[in-house]
C-alpha positions in Angstrom: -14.6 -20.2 10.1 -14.3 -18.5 6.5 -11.5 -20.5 4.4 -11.6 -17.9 2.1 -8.4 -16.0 1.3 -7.9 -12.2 1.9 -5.2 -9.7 2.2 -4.4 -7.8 5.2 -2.8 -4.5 5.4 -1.4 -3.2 8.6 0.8 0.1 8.3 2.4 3.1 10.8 3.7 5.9 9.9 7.6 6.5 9.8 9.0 9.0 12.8 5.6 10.0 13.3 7.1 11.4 16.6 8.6 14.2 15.0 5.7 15.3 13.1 4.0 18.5 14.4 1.1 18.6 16.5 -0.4 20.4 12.8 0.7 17.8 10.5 -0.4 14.9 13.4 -3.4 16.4 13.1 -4.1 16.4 9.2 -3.3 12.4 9.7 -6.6 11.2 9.9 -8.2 13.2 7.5 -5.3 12.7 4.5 -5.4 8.8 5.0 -9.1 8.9 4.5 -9.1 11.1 1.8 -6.0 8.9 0.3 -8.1 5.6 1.3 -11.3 7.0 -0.8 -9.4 7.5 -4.0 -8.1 4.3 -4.0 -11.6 2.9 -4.0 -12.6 4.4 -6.8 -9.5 2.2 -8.8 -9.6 -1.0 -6.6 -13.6 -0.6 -5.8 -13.8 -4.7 -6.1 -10.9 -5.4 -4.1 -12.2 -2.8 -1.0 -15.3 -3.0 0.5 -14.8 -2.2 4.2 -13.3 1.5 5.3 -9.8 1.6 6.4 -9.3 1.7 10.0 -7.0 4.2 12.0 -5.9 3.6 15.6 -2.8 3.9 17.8 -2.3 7.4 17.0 -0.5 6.6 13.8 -1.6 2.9 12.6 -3.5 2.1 9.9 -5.2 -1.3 8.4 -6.9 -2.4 5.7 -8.9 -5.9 4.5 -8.0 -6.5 0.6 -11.0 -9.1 -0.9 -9.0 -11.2 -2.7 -5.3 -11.4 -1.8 -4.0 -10.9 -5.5 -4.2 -7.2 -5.6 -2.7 -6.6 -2.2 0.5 -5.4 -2.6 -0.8 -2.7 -5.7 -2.7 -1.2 -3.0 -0.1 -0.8 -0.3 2.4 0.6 -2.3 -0.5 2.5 -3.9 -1.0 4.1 -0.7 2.4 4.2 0.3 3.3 6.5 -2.7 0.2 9.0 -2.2 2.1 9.2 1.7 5.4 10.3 -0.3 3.4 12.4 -2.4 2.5 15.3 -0.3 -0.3 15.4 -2.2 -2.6 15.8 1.5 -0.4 16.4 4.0 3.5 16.9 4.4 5.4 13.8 2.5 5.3 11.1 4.8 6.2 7.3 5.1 4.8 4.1 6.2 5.9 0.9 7.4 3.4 -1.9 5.5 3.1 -5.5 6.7 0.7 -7.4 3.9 -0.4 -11.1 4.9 -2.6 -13.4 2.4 -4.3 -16.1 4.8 -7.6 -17.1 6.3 -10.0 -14.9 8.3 -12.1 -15.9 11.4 -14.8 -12.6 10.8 -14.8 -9.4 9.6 -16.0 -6.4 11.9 -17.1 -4.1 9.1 -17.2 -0.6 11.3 -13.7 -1.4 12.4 -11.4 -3.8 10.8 -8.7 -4.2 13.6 -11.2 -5.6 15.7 -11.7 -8.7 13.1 -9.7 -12.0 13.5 -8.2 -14.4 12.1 -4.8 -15.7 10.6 -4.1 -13.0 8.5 -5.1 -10.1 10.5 -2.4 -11.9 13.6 0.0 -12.4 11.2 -0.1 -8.7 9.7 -0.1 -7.0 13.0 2.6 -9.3 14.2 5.0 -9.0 11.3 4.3 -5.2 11.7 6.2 -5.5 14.9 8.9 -7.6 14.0 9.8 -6.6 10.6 13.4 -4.3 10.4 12.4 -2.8 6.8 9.2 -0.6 5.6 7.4 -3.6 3.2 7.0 -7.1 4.4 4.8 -10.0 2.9 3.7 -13.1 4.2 1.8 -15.6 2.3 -0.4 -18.3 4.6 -2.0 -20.1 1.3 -1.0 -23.7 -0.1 1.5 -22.1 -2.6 4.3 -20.2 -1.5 6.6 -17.7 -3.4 10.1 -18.6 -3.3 12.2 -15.9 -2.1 9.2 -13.1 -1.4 11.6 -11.9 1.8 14.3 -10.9 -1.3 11.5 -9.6 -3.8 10.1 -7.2 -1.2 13.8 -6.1 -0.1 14.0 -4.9 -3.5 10.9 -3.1 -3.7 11.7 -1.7 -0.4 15.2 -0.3 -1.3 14.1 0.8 -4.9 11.0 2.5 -3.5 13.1 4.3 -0.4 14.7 6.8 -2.8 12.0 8.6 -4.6 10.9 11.9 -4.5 7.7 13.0 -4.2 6.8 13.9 -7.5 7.8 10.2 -8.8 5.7 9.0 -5.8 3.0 10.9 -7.5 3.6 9.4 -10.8 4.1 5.9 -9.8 0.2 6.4 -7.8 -0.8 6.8 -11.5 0.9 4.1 -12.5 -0.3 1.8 -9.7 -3.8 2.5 -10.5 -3.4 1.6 -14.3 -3.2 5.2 -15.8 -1.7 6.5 -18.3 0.8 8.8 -18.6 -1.2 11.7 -19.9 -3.6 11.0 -17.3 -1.0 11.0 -14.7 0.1 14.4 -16.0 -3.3 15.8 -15.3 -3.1 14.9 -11.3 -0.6 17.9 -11.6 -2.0 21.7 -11.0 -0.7 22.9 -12.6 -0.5 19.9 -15.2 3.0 19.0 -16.5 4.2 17.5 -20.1 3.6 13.8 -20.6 7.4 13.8 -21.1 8.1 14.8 -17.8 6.4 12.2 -16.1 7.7 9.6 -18.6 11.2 10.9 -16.8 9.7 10.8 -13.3 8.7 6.9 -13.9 12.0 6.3 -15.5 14.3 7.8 -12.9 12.0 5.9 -10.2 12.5 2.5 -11.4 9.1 1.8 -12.3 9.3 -0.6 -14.9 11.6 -2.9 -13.0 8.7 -2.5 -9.9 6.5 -3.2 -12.7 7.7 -6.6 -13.9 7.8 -7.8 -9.8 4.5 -6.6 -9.0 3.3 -8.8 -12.5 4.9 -11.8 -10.9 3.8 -11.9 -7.4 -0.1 -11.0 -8.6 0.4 -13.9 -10.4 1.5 -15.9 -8.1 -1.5 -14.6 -5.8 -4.1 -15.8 -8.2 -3.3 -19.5 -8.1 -3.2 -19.2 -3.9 
């Protein structure tokens, strides 16, 4: 049994029921494509592929559990962006715990405590984001933390989703600008990041990564 610590992801998307057979379709293809450029900023932190299955589930192993939740929501705003397909969003279950083993070619078929517990809050959770931590230290209050991620994060459009992506993956904002075509002013997505309450997500993601890195 590995004692090790990981975090796992386990996602669906939102009414994917009333998505057309066309945008079902692009799915796949747009998670992947979404999945491969969060590689290239969290390359340490993902070394298997993501895994799709169900129809419209997703899940994902995170090598150490500290960066966890910057890669859901990560993903979760390039889902909002449109950026792929048509502006979609996703139900995310993250939980830090022990693993049994690791199937490489196909992450759902792994076990262990954290993969059970992801899948199973999945289920049960009433919100879209959900953590549960399986370490010796627990976060007081992560059920309230997450809540307010969850409600802040509900009501952006998706050109802030866009901009908070950058912002997830350490840019800045002239940088961000540039994943525009065409590119906008470095003011406007100072006002995209503003008006999307990223600097109070900011501050809460700081905390909980801390809190992480001493599981």
């Amino acid at each position: 049994m590995n004692h090790k610590l990981y975090g796992v992801i386990t996602g669906d998307i939102t009414h994917s029921s009333l998505l057309s057979k066309s945008e079902r379709r692009k799915l796949p293809a747009a998670l992947t494509s979404y999945y491969s450029l969060l590689r290239k900023y969290f390359k340490d932190s993902l070394k298997t592929p993501i895994d799709l299955f169900s129809g419209d589930r997703w899940q994902i192993l995170v090598y150490g559990p500290s960066k966890a939740l910057h890669i859901a929501l990560a993903l979760k705003m390039l889902l909002k962006s449109g950026m792929k397909c048509k502006s979609i969003d996703s139900r995310i279950s993250i939980a830090v715990g022990s693993i049994d083993f690791i199937n490489k070619n196909k992450i759902s078929k792994s076990d262990g405590e954290a993969f059970r517990v992801s899948g199973r809050q999945l289920d049960e959770m009433n919100g879209l984001l959900a953590i549960s931590l399986k370490g010796p230290v627990q976060l007081e209050g992560i059920e309230i933390i997450t809540g307010l991620i969850d409600f802040i994060l509900s009501k952006i459009t998706p050109k802030q989703a866009l901009a908070l992506f950058g912002a997830l993956t350490g840019m800045n904002q002239s940088a961000i600008a540039q994943l525009w075509k065409p590119r906008v002013s470095q003011q406007s997505i100072s006002l995209h990041l503003k008006n999307s309450g990223w600097y109070a997500v900011l501050k809460t993601l700081v905390y909980i990564e801390n809190k992480l890195k001493h599981l």
